[in-house]
N, C-alpha and C positions, 0 to 999 in steps of 0.2 A: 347407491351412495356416490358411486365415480361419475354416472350419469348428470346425479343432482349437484356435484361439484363441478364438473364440466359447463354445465349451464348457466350455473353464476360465476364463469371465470369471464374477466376482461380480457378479453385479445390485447397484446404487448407485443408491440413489433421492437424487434432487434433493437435497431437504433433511440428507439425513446427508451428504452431499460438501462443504455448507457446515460445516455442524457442525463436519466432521474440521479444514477451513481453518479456521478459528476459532481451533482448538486446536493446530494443529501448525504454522503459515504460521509464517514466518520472520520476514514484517515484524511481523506483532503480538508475538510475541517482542521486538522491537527497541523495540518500540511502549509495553511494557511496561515495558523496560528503563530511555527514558525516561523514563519517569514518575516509576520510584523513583528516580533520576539527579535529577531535578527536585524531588521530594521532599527527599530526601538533604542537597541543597542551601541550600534551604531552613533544614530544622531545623541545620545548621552556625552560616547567620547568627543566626537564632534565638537558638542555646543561649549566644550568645557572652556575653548577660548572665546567665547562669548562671554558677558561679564554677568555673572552670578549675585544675584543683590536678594538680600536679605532685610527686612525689615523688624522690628520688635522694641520691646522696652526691657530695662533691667531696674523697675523700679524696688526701692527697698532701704529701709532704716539704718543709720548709720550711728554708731555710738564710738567715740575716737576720732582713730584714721577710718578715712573712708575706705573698706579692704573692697577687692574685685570680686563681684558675683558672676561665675565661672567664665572666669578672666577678664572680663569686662568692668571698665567705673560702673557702680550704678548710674546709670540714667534716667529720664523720664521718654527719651523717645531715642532711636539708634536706627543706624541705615550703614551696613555692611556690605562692599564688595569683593570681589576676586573674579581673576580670569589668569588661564593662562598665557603666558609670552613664548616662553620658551620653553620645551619639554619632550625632547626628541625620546622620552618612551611613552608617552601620551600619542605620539606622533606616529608612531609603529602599532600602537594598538589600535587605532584610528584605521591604518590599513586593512589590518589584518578583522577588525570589524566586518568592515565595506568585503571585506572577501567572503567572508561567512553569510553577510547577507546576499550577495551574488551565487552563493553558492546553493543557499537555501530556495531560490528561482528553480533552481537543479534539482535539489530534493522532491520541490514542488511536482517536479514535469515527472520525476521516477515515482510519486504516487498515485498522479495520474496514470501512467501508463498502466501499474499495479491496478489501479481499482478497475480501469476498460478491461484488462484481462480474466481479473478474478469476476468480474459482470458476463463478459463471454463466456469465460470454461460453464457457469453457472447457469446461463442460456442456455447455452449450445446443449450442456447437459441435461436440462431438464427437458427439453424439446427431445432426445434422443430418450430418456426416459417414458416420456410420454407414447411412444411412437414403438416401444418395447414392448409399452402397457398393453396395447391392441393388439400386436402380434402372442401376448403371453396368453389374452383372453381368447382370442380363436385358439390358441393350445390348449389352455382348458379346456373349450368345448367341444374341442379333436377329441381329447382324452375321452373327458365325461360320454359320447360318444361309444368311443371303443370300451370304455366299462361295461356299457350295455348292452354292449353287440356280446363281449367275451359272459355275460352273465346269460345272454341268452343262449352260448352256443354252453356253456356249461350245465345248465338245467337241461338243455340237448343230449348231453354227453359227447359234445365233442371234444370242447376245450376240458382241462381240469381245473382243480381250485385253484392251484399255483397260477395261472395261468392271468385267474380272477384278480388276484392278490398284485401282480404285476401291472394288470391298469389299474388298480385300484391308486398302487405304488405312484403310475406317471402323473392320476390325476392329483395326486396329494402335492406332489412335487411342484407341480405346475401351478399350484393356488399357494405354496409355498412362495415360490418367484414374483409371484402376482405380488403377495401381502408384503417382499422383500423390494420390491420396484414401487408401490405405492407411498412406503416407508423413506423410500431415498427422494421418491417426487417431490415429498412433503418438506422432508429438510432442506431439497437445495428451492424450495418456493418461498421458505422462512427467509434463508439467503438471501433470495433475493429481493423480498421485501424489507429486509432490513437494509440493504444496497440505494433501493431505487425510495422507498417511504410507503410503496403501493401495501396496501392490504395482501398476507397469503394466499388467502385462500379464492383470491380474486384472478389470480397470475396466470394467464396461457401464452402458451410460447407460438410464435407465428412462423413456422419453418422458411416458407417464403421469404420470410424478411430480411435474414443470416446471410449478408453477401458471401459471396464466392471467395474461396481464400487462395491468393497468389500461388503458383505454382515456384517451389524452391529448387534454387541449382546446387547441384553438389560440386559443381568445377568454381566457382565464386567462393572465394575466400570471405566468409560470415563472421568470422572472427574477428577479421581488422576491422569490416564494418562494425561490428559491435562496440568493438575501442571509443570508433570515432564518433559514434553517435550514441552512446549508452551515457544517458544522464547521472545513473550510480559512477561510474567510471571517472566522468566530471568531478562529478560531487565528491571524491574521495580526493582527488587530487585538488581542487579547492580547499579542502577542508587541512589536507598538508600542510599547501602551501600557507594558510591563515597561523596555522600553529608555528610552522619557523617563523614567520613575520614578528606573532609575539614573542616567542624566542625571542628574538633582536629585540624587542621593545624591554622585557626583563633586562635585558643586559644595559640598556640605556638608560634605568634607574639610576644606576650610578653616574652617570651624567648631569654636568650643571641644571639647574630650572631657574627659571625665572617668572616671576608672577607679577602682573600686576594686582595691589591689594589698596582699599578705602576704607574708611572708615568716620562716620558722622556720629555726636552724639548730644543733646542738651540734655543739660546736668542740672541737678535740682539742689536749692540751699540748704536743705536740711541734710545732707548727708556733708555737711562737717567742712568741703573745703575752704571756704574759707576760714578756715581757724587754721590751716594746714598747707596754702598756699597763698604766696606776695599777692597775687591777682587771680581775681577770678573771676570766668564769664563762661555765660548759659551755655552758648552755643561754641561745639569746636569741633574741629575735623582735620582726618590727614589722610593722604593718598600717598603713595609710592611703591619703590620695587622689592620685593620679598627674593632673594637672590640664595642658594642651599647652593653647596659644594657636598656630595656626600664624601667621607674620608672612608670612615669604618663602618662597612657593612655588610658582613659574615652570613650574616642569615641574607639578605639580597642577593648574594651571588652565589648562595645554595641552591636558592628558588631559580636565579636563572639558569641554573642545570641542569634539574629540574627537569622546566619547560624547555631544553635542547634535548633530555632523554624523552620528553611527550612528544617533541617535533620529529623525531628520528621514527618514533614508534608510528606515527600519522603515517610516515614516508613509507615503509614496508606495508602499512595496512592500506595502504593505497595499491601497492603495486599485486600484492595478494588478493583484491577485490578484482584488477586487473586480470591479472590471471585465473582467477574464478570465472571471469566472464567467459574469456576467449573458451576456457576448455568447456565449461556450460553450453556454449553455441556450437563449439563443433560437435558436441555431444548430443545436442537438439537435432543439428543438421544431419548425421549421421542415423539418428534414430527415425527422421522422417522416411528418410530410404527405405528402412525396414517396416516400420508402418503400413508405408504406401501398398509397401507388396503383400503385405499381411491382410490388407485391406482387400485386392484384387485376388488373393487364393479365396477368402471370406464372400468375396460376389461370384467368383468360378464357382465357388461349393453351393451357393447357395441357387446361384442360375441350374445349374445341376441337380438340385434337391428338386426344383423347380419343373424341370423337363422331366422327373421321375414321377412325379405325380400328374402330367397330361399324358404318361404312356400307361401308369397305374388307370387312370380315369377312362381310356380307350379299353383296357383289358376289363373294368367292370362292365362296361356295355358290351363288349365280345363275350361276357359269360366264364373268361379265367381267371377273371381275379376276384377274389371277395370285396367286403366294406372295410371289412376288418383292416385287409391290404391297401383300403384306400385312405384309412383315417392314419394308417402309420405312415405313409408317405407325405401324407398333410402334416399329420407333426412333426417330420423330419425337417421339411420344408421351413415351416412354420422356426422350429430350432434354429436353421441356418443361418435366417434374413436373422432372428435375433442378434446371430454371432457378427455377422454383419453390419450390423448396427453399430456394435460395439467396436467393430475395428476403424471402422468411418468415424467415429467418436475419438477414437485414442490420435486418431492422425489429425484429426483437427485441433485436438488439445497441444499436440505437438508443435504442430503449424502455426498457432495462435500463439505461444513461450515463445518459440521463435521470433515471431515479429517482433514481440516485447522487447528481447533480446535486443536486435539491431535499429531499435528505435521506430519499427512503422507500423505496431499496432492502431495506434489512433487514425493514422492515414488511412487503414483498413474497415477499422470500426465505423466511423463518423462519414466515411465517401458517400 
């Protein structure tokens, strides 16, 4: 079955698997979305001084006085304007728009960078998965091996049954790990067909193709880099400063406005005016300035308080995302150290595991050593490079957050 899935997988080089994220991920979809949401927004406050026309009729029967049908004379045809003149909290929210949508660019670039990453760990990882899989399966058949050998030296009577039961034990183990690393291939393939749009079962990782990942200083402060180039960082202090701006604009309600407002309408003779006015004539219209002083308004300057306690709360969860980052990064950066070396014990152990099985393999041709001794150094071997694997995996995962971090994953990815 892994052969005949191996065979209909498509080769997926590194770089086209981000590419396809890019273009099909869900959250930059969403990411996008905002944007023109925030745009949108935007040009609403904007256009308001622009003049607003409305077209319609209020036609309808009149018995008496002619009353207003929702506030309007009846008419036969009507042509309504408004824009505003003056309106210095229209004026602030106009800013504080334009910031949210500048800020939502930011958002943008931080699920970019999110989606290039969650695309790499989910490469990176299946490719190390994959690469597991072939070292688990010469374990199994180290094992299944040494089951044979210990079954025949026990119908010998040399080994005993315990003896039998313990390869029996490694081979179970080892088609254990097989069906537990087949199991995780599968999920992060879904992953990533769900990422890139590619069919699962189609997906093979091309190790080749995974550039080289920068080598990290630990004497280079990562931290302030983070600050200055972390688009969450941005985006949080953007998103602050938007909310004091409206702040300001609440409190500018109470401030004079001024409108320009029009208003067209022909009026029809059956609805009574003339029985009800000296002169009357179809056609009329007025234009001028709709001028408000607010005096009293209680609940207005509640709301602008309000929005001064939501601005305040921006400003801390600004500087609390701030300081998640920096400690996030030196905590990446200090964890790559430990990796790194974790990594290098994991290739020492395993070059070692490695040199024990060409002196085992020299001692079966000399006649001292059994098969038995040879198949266990094979799976010791064979164990290592796995452990190995996995620690070359966990420093990449590290390395790769990192860049996220300080903003040059994409530099990395896409070079």
């Amino acid at each position: 079955m892994l052969l005949a899935a191996v065979a209909g997988a498509e080769p997926v080089p590194f770089r086209r698997a981000i590419d396809l994220a890019l273009r099909h991920s869900g959250v930059m979809g969403m990411a996008v979305a905002d944007q023109q949401r925030a745009h949108a927004s935007y040009q609403e406050l904007r256009n308001m001084y622009l003049p607003q026309v409305t077209l319609g009729s209020g036609l309808g029967y009149s018995y008496g006085y002619p009353m207003s049908i929702e506030g309007s004379a009846p008419t036969i045809f009507n042509v309504d304007t408004r824009q505003f003149l003056i309106n210095p909290a229209n004026h602030k929210f106009s800013m504080a728009a334009k910031l949210d949508w500048n800020a939502s660019s930011l958002n943008l670039q931080d699920k970019r960078n999110q989606t290039i990453l969650d695309t790499a760990i989910a490469y990176t990882e299946l490719d190390k998965q994959t690469a597991t899989l072939h070292v688990l399966q010469q374990e199994e058949q180290a094992a299944a091996r040494m089951e044979q050998i210990t079954g025949d030296r026990v119908q010998a009577g040399v080994d005993s049954d315990v003896v039998l039961t313990r390869a029996k034990l490694a081979t179970a183990r080892a088609r254990l790990r097989i069906a537990q690393i087949e199991g995780a291939a599968d999920v992060l393939r879904m992953h990533l067909s769900q990422l890139t749009g590619l069919p699962a079962d189609t997906i093979e990782t091309v190790t080749e193709s995974i550039p080289r990942l920068p080598e990290i200083s630990q004497d280079e402060d990562m931290a302030k880099k983070a600050l200055d180039s972390s688009p969450a960082a941005k985006f949080a202090d953007a998103t602050a400063r938007a909310k004091k701006i409206r702040a300001e604009g609440e409190h500018r309600t109470l401030y004079p406005q001024v409108d320009l407002a029009g208003s067209y309408g022909m009026f029809a003779k059956f609805n009574n005016f003339e029985d009800f006015f000296k002169k009357f004539q179809r056609n009329n219209a007025s234009i001028g300035l709709s001028i408000r002083f607010p005096l009293l308004d209680f609940a207005g300057r509640a709301h602008a308080e309000a929005a001064d306690a939501e601005a305040l709360r921006a400003r801390h969860e600004a500087q609390g995302v701030k300081d998640q980052i920096s400690s996030d990064t030196l905590k990446l950066q200090r964890a790559v150290r430990q990796l790194a070396a974790a990594r290098e014990v994991a290739r020492l152990e395993h070059e070692l595991a490695r040199g024990e099985v060409d002196a085992v393999n020299a001692k079966v041709q000399a006649g001292t050593a059994s098969l038995r001794d040879q198949e266990e150094a094979r799976a010791t071997e064979a164990d290592k490079y796995s452990q190995f694997l996995d620690a070359d995996y966990e420093l990449s995962k590290a390395q790769m957050q990192l860049l996220t971090m300080t903003g040059d994953i994409e530099g990395w990815a896409l070079k």
